[in-house]
C-alpha positions in Angstrom: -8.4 -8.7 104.8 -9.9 -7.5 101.5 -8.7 -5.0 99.0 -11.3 -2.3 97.5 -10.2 -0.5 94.6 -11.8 3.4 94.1 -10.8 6.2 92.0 -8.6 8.5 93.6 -9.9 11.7 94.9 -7.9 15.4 96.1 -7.2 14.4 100.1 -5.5 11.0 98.9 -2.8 12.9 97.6 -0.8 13.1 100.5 -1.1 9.3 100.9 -0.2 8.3 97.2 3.1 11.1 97.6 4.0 8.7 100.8 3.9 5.5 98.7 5.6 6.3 95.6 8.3 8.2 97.2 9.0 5.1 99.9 9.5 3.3 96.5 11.8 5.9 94.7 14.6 4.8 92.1 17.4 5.2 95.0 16.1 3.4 97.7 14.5 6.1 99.6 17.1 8.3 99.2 17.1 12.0 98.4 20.2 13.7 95.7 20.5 17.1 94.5 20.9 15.1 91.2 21.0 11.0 91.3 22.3 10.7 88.0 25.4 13.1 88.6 27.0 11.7 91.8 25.2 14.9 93.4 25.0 15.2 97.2 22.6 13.4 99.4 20.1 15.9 100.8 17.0 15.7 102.7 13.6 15.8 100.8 12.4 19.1 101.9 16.0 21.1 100.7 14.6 19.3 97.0 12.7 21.5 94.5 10.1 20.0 92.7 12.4 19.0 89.4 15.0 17.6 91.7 12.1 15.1 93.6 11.3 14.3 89.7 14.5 12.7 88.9 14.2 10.4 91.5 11.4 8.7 90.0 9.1 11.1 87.8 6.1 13.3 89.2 4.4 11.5 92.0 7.9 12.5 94.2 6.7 16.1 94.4 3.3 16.7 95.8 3.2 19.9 93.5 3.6 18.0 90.3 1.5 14.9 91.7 -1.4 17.0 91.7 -0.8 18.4 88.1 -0.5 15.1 87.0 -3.6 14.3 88.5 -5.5 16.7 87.5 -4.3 16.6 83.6 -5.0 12.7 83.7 -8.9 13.6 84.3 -8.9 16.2 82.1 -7.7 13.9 79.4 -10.0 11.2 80.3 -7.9 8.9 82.1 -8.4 7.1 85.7 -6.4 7.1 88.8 -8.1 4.7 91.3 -6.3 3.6 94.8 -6.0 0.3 96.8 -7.3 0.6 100.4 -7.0 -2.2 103.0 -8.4 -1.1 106.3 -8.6 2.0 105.2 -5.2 2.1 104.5 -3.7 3.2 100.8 -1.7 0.1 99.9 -1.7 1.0 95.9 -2.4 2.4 92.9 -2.8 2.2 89.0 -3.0 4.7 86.7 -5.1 4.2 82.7 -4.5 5.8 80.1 -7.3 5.5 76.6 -5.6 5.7 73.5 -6.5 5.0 70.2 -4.1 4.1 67.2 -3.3 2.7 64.2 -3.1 -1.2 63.9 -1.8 -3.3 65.9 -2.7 -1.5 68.3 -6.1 0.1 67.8 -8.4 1.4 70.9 -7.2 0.2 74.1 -6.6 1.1 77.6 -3.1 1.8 79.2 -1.8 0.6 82.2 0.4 3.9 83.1 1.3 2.6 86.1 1.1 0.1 88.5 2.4 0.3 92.3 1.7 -1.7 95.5 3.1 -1.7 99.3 4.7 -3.8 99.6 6.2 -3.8 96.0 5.1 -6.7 94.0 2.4 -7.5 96.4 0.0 -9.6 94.0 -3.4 -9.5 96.0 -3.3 -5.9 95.8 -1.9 -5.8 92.0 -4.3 -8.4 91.3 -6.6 -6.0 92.8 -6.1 -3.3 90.8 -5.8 -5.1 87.3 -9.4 -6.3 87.8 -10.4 -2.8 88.3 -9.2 -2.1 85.1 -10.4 -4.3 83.1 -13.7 -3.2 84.5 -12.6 0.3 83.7 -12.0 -1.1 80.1 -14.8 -2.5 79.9 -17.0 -0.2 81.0 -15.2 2.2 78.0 -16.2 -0.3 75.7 -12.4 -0.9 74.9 -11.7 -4.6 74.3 -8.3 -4.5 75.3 -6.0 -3.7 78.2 -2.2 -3.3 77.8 1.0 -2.4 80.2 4.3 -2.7 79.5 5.7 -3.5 82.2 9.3 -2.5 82.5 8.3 0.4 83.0 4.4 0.4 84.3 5.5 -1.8 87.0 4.1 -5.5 87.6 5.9 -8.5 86.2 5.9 -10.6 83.1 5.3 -14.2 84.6 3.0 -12.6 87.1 0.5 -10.7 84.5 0.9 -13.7 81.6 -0.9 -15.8 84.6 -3.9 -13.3 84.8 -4.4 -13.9 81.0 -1.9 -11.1 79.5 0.1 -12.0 76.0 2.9 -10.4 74.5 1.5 -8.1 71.4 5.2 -6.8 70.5 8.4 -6.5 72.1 10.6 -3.6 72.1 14.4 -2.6 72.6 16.4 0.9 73.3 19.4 1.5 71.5 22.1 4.3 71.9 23.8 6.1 69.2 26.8 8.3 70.2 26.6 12.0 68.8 30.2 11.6 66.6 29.3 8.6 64.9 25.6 9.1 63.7 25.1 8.5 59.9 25.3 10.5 57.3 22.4 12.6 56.8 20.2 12.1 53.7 17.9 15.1 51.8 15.1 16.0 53.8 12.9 18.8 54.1 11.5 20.2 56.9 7.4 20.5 57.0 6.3 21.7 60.4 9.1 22.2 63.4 6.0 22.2 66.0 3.4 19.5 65.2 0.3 18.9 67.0 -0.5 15.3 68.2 -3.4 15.6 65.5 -1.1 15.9 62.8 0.5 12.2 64.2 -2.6 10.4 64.5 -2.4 8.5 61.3 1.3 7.6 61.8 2.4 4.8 63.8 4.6 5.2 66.6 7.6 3.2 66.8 8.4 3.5 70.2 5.8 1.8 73.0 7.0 2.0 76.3 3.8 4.1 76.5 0.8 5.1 74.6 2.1 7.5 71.5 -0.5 10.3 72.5 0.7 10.5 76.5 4.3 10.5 75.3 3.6 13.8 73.4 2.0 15.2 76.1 3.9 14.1 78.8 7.8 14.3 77.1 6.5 18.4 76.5 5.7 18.4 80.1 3.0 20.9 79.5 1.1 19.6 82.9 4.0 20.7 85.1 3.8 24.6 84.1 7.1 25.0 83.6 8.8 23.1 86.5 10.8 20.6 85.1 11.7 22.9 82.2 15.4 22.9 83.8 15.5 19.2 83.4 13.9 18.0 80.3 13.4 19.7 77.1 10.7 18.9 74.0 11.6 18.8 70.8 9.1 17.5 67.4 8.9 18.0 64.0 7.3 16.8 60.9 10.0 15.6 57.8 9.8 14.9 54.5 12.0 11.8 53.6 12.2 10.2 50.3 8.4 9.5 49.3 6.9 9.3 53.2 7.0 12.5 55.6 7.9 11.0 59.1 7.4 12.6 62.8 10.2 13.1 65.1 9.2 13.6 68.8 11.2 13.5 72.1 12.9 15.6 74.6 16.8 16.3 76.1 17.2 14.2 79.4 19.7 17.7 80.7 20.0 15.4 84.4 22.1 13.1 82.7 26.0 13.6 83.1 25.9 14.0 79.2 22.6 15.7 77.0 20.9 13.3 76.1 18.1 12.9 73.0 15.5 10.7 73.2 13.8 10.3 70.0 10.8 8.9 68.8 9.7 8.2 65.7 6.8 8.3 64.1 5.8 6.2 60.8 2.9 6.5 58.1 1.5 2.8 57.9 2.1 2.6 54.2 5.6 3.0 55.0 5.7 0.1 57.7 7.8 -2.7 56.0 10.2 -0.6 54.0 14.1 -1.1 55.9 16.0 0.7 53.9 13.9 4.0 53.9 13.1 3.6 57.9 17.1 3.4 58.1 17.4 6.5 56.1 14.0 8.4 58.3 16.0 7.3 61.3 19.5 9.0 60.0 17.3 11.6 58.9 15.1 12.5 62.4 19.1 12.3 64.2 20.6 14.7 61.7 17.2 17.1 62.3 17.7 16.7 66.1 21.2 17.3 66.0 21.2 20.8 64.4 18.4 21.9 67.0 20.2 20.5 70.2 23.8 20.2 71.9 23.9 16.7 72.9 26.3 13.6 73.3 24.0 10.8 72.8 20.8 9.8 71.3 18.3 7.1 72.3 15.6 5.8 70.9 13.1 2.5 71.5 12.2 0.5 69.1 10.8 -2.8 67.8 13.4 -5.6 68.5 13.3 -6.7 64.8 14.7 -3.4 63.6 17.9 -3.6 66.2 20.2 -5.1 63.8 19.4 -2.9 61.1 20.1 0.2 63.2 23.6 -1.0 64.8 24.7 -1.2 60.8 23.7 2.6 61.3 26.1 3.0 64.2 23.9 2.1 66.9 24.6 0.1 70.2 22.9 -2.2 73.2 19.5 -3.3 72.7 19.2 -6.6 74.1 17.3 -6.2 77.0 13.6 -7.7 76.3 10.7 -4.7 76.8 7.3 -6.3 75.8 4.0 -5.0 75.7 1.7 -6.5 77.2 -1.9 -7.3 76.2 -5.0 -8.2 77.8 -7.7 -9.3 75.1 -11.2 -8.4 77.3 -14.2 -11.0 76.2 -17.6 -10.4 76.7 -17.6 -11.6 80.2 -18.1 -9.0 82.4 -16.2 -8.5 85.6 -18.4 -8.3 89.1 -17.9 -5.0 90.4 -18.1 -6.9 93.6 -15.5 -9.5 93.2 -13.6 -9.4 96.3 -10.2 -10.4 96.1 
C-alpha cells in the first residue's frame, strides 16, 4: 500500500502525540522521573515536564503543539506519513545556515516511523525532504542520526556521506582545569551575535540548539527541569560563546555546554583547550553542578581528556545528503 508524505496540520496532533509516545525512551512506560529511579505512574498523573523526560516535547500534547507552532514560525516543516489514511510517521526540517563546512542546509530534526525503523515509510519521508530542500534552493540535506533517528547503513544506501563525526565527553566538577584570564563580554547573547562563530557541537543545527536548550517555545514549562545558560568571553586573542543548559532530571546537575568558535580560531589546540577551561570555569561560578558535558569533534577527544575529561568513544556522525540538480517527482510513489 503506498505512503504519501504531507505537511502536518492542527487535528494531526493527537495522532503524532499517539506515535511518539508508543516509542518513548522507556518502552512505553510512564515515571515521575526516569532518570531518578522515580515511581512508575500512569500518563495522565504526568505534568507536562515529567512526559518531557521521557523522550522530549512530542510526549505532552501541550508542548507538541508549541513545538509545532514555533517550528512554522521559524520556517521549518513538519510533514506526516499516512498509509490508508493512517499516520505511520513523521520528519521534522530544520534551515540553518552556517559557517563552513557546513554552510546553508536543511536539518533532519527528526525522523520516526511505526513500526520503528520501517524503511518504506523512512524512505518515504527522506524523499520528501529532499524535495523540501530543494524546493528551498538548499543543496544539502543533513541528520545525524543518533539522535534524529534513522540508521547509518540504512541512510549511506539512499546516497548520505559522513561530513564530520562527533563525540560527548564528561568532565567531573572537582577535577576541571585550572581556569585561565578571561573577561566576560555579554552574560546573555543573542543568536545574532553567534552567527559568525562556528559551533562545535552538531548533534543539531547551532541556531535550534539556542533556541530550543532556552526552551522559550514551552512558556515556562520545563523551567523546573532544564535551565539556559550563554555568554560571550574574551580568551587570549579570540572572544568565544558559551551556550547550554543544566539537565536538573539527572540524579546529579548536570551542564551541558557548547562552544562556540570564531573561524579564524579553528586550528589553534592549545587556545581551544584553554576556551574550553575557560567556558567550564565561567559555567561553574554561575551554576551548582556535578558534572559537565560537552560534544565535540572526535579529533579534539584526546586533547580534552589531557584536560581531565572522560568517555568519548562512541561514533556520532553527521550525515550529509549532497542534492544535484535532479529534481525529485512530487509524485514518486514509494
Amino acid at each position: 500500500m503506498d505512503v504519501t508524505v504531507r505537511p502536518a496540520v492542527d487535528s494531526d496532533i493527537p495522532a503524532l502525540h499517539g506515535l511518539h509516545a508508543a516509542q518513548n525512551d522507556f518502552g512505553g512506560r510512564w515515571f515521575t522521573n526516569p532518570f531518578t529511579g522515580g515511581k512508575e505512574v500512569s500518563f495522565e498523573d504526568l505534568n507536562p515536564a515529567q512526559r518531557w523526560l521521557h523522550g522530549g516535547p512530542w510526549m505532552d500534547p501541550q508542548l507538541l503543539s508549541l513545538h509545532i507552532r514555533r517550528y512554522a514560525d521559524a520556517g521549518g516543516a513538519v510533514l506526516v506519513a499516512e498509509r490508508a489514511e493512517t499516520i505511520v510517521g513523521s520528519i521534522e526540517l530544520w534551515p540553518s545556515e552556517e559557517p563552513l563546512p557546513f554552510g546553508r542546509y536543511l536539518d533532519v530534526e527528526m525522523l520516526v516511523a511505526h513500526p520503528p525503523g520501517h524503511e518504506v515509510i523512512e524512505r518515504a519521508l527522506i524523499d520528501a525532504a529532499l524535495r523540501e530542500a530543494q524546493a528551498r534552493d538548499l543543496r544539502a540535506l543533513d541528520i545525524a542520526p543518533l539522535h534524529s533517528g534513522g540508521s547509518e547503513p540504512f541512510l549511506t544506501r539512499l546516497g548520505f556521506l559522513v561530513l564530520t563525526e562527533h563525540r560527548t565527553v564528561h568532565l567531573a566538577t572537582d577535577r576541571r582545569p585550572k581556569a585561565p584570564d578571561y573577561s566576560v563580554l555579554n552574560t546573555a547573547p543573542a543568536y545574532a551575535d553567534l552567527r559568525e562563530f562556528l559551533a562545535v557541537n552538531h548533534r543539531e543545527p547551532a541556531g535550534f540548539r539556542v533556541g530550543s536548550l532556552g526552551n522559550a517555545w514551552a512558556l515556562g514549562l520545563l523551567k523546573d527541569v532544564s535551565q539556559a545558560f550563554s555568554g560571550l568571553l574574551q580568551v587570549g586573542a579570540f572572544p568565544i560563546g558559551v551556550t547550554g543548559r543544566i539537565c536538573m532530571w539527572l540524579p546529579e546537575r548536570e551542564a551541558e555546554v557548547d562552544l562556540w568558535v570564531p573561524t579564524k580560531a579553528l586550528g589553534n589546540l592549545p587556545w581551544f583547550l584553554t576556551a574550553m577551561s575557560a567556558a567550564i570555569d565561567y559555567v561553574a561560578k554561575h551554576h551548582r553542578i556535578a558534572l559537565f558535558r560537552a560534544t565535540v569533534a572526535a579529533h579534539l577527544v584526546d586533547s580534552l581528556r589531557a584536560l581531565g575529561f572522560e568517555d568519548g568513544d562512541e561514533p556520532d556522525p553527521w550525515l550529509r545528503n549532497h542534492l544535484t540538480a535532479r529534481v525529485l517527482s512530487p509524485n514518486r510513489v514509494i
